[in-house]
N, C-alpha and C positions, 0 to 999 in steps of 0.2 A: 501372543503372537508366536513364539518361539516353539511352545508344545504343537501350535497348528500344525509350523511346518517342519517339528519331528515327525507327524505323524503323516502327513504328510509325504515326506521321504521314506517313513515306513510305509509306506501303502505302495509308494513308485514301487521298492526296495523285493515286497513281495510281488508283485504286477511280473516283476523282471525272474523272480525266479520262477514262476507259472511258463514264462515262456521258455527259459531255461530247460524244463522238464519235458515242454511239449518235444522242444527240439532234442531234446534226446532222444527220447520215444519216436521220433520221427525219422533220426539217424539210425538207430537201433534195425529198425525195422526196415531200414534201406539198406543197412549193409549186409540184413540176411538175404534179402530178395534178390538183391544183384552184386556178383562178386566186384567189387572194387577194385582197382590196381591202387595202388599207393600212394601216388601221387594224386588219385578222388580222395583218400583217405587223411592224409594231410591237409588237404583244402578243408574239408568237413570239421576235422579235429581243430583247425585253426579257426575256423566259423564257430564252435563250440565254445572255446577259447575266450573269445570275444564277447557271445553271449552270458559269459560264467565272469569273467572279471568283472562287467558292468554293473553289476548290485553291489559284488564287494565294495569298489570304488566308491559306490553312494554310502555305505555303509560306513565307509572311513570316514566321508565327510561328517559324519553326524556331531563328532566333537566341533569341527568348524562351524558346524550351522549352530547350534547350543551359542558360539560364541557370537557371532555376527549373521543374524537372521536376515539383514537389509540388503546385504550385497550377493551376488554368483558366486558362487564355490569353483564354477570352471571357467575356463577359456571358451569362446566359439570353437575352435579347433577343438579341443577336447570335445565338445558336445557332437559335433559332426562328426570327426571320427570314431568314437567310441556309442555313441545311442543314435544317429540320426544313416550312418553311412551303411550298415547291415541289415537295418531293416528297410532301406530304401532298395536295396539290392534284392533281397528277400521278394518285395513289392515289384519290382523291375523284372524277379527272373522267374514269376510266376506263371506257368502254363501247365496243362494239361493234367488240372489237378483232380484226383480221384477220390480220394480220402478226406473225413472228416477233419483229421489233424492236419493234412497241410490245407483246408479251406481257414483251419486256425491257426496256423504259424503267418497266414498272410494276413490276418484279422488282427494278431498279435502285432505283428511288424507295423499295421496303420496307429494299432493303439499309441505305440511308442515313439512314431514319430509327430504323433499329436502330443504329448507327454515333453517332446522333446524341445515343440512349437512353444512351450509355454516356457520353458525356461530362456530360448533366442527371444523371446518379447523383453525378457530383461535385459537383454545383450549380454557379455561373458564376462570373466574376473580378469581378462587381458588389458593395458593399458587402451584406451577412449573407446572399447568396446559397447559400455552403457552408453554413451554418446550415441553411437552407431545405431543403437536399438532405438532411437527415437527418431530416425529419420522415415520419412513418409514410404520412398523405397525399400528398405528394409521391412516396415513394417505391412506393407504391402503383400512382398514375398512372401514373410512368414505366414498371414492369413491363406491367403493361395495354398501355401505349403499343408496345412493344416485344414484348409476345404478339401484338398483333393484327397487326400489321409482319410475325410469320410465321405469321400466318393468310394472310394476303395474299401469301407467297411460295407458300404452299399451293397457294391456289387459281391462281396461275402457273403453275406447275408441271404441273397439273391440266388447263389452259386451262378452268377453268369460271370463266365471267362471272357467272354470281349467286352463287358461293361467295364470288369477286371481291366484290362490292355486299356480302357479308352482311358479311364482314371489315371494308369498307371504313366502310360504313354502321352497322353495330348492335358493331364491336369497337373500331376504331379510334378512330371521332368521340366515343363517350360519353367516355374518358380523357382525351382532349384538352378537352372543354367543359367538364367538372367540373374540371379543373385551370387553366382560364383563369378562372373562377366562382371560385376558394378564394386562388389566387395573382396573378393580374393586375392585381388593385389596389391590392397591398402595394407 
C-alpha cells in the first residue's frame, strides 16, 4: 500500500510540474507580446509562485506518507488553497483563447482540480474533517465538483469557448458555492 501511494504522489508530484512549465512558457510568451506594467507582473509572478511551491509541498510530504499511508497529509484549507483555488481561477478566467498552450493550461487546471476532488473524498488532516467527507453533502459537492472538471476537459478538447463558460459558469461554480455556504463556517 505504501509504494502505491509514493508513486502515486510521484506521478501527482510530476503532473504538477508539467503544468508548471506550461505556465511558464505561457508567461514567457506573454510578457514578450504585451509590455506589462508591474503590478500584471507581480500578479503573474505570484500565480507562478503558487504553481511552483505546490509539488514541492507534496514532495515534503513524502517522508509523512512513508510513515502513515491511512490518513490526509493536509488540511481542507490547505487543499483549496494551494491545488484546488488557482486552477479554478485559471478555469473561471478562461476566454478568448488562441494558443494551443493556454487551450492546455485550462486542460491542466481541470486535471488538477480532478486530482484534487480525490484527495477532499478523504476529507483533510484537520480536526473531524474525515468526518465531514462522509456526509452525503459534501460528497455530493465533490462529485459535481469533479464532473464539471470534465465538462471542462470536454469542452478543451473540443476547443469550444462557450461550452468552456457553460462548464465553467453553470457546472463548476454552483458545487463550489453551495459547498463554501454549508461548510466554511464550520
Amino acid at each position: 500500500m505504501r509504494s502505491a501511494n509514493l508513486w502515486v504522489l510521484r506521478r501527482v508530484a510530476r503532473f504538477l510540474m508539467q503544468v508548471i512549465k506550461a505556465e511558464l512558457r505561457f508567461v514567457k510568451i506573454a510578457c514578450y507580446r504585451v509590455e506589462l506594467e508591474w503590478k500584471d507582473r507581480r500578479k503573474m509572478i505570484k500565480k507562478m509562485f503558487i504553481y511552483m511551491s505546490l509539488p514541492l509541498t507534496m514532495l515534503a510530504q513524502t517522508a509523512q506518507l512513508q510513515d502513515n499511508t491511512d490518513q490526509p497529509l493536509l488540511t481542507v484549507k490547505q487543499i483549496m488553497s494551494a491545488i484546488i483555488t488557482p486552477p479554478t481561477s485559471t478555469i473561471w478566467g478562461a476566454y478568448q483563447l488562441q494558443s494551443d498552450a493556454q487551450w492546455q493550461e485550462v486542460e491542466n487546471a481541470a486535471l488538477t482540480v480532478i486530482a484534487a476532488g480525490n484527495l477532499l473524498a478523504m476529507g483533510g488532516a484537520g480536526e473531524g474533517e474525515q468526518k465531514t467527507a462522509t456526509e452525503a453533502d459534501w460528497q455530493t459537492f465533490n462529485r459535481q465538483m469533479i464532473s464539471a472538471a470534465r465538462q471542462v476537459i470536454t469542452a478543451v478538447q473540443l476547443r469550444d469557448e462557450a461550452a468552456l463558460s457553460n462548464a465553467g459558469n453553470d457546472a463548476l461554480y454552483p458545487p463550489c458555492e453551495s459547498c463554501h455556504q454549508v461548510y466554511q463556517t464550520r
